[in-house]
Legacy VTK file of the C-alpha trace (Angstrom):
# vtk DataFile Version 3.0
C-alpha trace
ASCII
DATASET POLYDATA
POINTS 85 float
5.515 73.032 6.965
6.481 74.363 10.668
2.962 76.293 10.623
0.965 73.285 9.589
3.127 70.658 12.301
2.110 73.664 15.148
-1.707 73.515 14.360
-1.479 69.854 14.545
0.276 69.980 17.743
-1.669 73.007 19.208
-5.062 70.719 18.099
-3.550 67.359 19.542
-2.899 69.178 22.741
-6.498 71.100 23.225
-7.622 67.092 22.521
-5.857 65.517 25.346
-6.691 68.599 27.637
-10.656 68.323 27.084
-10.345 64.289 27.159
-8.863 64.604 30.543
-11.707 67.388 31.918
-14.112 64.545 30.481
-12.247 61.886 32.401
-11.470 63.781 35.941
-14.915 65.455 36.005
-17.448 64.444 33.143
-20.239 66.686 34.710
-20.451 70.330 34.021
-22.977 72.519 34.627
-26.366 73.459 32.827
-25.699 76.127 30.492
-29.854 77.194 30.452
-30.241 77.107 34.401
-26.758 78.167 34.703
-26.331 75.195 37.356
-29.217 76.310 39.811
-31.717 73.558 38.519
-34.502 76.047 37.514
-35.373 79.194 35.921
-35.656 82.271 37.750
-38.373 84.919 37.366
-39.980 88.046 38.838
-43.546 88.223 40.583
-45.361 91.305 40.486
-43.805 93.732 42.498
-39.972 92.814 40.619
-39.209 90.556 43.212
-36.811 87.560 41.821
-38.494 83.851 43.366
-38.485 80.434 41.832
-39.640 79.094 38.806
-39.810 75.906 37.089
-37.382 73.344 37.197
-34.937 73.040 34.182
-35.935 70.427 31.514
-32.312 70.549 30.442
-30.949 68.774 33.549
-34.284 67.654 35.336
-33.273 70.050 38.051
-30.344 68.723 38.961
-28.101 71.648 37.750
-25.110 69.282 35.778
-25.509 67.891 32.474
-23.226 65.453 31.277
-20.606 66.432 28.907
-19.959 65.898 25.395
-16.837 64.204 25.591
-18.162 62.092 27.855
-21.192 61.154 26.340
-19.374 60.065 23.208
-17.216 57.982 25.192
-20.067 56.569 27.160
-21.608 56.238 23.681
-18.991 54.291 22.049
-17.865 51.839 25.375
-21.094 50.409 25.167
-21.081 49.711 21.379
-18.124 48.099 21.665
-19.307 46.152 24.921
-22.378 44.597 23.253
-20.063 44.056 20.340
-17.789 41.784 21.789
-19.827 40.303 24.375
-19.965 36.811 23.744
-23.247 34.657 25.611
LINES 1 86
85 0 1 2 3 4 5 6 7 8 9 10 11 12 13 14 15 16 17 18 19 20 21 22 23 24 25 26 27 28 29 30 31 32 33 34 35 36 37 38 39 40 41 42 43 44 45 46 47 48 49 50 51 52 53 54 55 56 57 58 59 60 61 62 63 64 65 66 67 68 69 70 71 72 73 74 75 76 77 78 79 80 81 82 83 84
């Protein structure tokens, strides 16, 4: 029983911990462009330049996260829920 109360407590724990990333900061970075807001690639001679922009994060270099999208997701169910006209 002690094994089975830690993982609950150890799972609770990593739950409130990734709610409260989402809350204090619910943009992370693009995990394609790795946050520069486009791919990069070589020309001819091996130099690196500029490619296109991400599609991921329209350039921008965040994407929002998961946690947060869910949230967003279900505040606005339950807004046009109990909106009354």
């Amino acid at each position: 029983m002690p094994l089975t109360l830690l993982a609950i407590t150890l799972l609770l724990g990593v739950t409130l911990c990734y709610m409260a990333v989402c809350a204090a900061s619910p943009f992370g970075t693009c995990r394609k462009c790795s946050g520069w807001g486009f791919a990069m690639k070589t020309d001819r001679k091996g130099r690196m330049k500029r490619g296109k922009d991400c599609r991921r994060c329209k350039a921008t270099g965040k994407r929002i996260r998961v946690g947060r999208w869910l949230y967003n997701r279900f505040a606005r169910i339950y807004r046009a829920g109990t909106n009354t006209p």
